[in-house]
C-alpha positions in Angstrom: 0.0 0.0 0.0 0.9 3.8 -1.0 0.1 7.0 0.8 1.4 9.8 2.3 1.3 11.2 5.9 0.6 14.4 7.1 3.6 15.9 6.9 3.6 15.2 3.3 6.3 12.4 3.6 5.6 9.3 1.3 5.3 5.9 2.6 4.9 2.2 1.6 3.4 -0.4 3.7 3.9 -4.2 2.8 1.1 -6.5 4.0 1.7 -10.2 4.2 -0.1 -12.8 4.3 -3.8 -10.9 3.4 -6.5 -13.2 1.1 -9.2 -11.4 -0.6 -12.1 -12.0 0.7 -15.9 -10.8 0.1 -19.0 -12.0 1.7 -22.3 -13.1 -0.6 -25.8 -13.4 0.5 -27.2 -16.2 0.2 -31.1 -16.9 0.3 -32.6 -19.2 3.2 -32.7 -22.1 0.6 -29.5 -22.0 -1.1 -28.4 -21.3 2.5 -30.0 -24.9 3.4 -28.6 -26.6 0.4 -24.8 -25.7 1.1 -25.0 -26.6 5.0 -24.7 -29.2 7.0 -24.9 -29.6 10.6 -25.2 -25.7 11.2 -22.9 -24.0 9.5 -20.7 -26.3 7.8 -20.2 -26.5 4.4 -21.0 -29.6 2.6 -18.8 -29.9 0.0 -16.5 -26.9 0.1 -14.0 -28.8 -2.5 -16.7 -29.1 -5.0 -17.8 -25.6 -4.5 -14.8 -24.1 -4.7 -14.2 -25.9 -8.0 -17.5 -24.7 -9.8 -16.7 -21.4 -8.5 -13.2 -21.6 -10.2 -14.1 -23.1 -13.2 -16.6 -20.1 -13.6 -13.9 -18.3 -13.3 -11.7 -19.8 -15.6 -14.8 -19.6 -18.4 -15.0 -15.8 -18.2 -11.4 -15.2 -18.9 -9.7 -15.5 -15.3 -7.9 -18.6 -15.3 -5.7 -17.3 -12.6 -8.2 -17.1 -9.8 -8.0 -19.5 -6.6 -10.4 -20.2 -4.5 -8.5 -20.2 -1.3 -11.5 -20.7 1.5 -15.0 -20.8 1.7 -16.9 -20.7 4.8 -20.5 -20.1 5.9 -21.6 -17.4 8.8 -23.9 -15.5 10.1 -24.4 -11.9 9.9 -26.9 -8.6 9.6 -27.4 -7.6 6.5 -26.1 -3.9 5.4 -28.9 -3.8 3.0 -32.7 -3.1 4.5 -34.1 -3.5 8.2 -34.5 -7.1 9.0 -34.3 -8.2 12.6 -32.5 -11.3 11.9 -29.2 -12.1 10.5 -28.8 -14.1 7.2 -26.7 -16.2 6.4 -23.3 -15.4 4.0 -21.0 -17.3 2.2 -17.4 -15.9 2.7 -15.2 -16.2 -0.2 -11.5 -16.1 0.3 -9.3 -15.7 -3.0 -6.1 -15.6 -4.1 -6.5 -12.6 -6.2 -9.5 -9.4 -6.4 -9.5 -9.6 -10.0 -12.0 -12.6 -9.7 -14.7 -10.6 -8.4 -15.2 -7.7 -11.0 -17.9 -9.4 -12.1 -19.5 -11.8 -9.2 -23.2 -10.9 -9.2 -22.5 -12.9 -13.0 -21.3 -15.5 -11.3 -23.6 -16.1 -8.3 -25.8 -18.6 -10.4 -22.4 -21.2 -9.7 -23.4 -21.3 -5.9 -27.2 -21.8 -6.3 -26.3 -24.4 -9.3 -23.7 -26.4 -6.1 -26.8 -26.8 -3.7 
């Protein structure tokens, strides 16, 4: 990372070890159809792969799928009392994601 302080000084920050990561909605069935036991996944390998395959279709090959994980949260978006659940997406790089509301059909399509 770039910036500069204050003072007008430049300075460089190195960050290791950071994976992209964004969090999808999912709705209460596709939800259902991905866990098992709670919030486990139930085939996180396969998942992965469909999502990286998807990927690879739309001209980023490159893309890894590095973890995928279910939890619960409150949704930015509208006034709902309870928390839905989210699939979080860990990648090995952002240019995946330009395009995921495209792709979102590969998680409904796992279930």
């Amino acid at each position: 990372l770039f910036g500069v302080t204050r003072q007008g000084v430049s300075v460089c920050v190195h960050v290791h070890g950071f994976r992209p990561f964004f969090y999808a909605e999912l709705t209460p069935e596709t939800a259902a159809g991905l866990a098992h036991e709670g919030l486990a996944l139930r085939a996180p390998d396969e998942l992965a792969a469909a999502i990286e395959a998807a990927a690879a279709r739309s001209g980023r090959p490159q893309a890894r799928i590095l973890g995928l994980e279910l939890q619960r949260w409150h949704s930015i978006y509208g006034l709902r009392l309870a928390p839905s659940i989210f699939l979080r997406v860990s990648s090995s790089t952002f240019a995946m994601w330009s395009r995921w509301p495209q792709r979102c059909s590969v998680v409904k399509s796992a279930c």
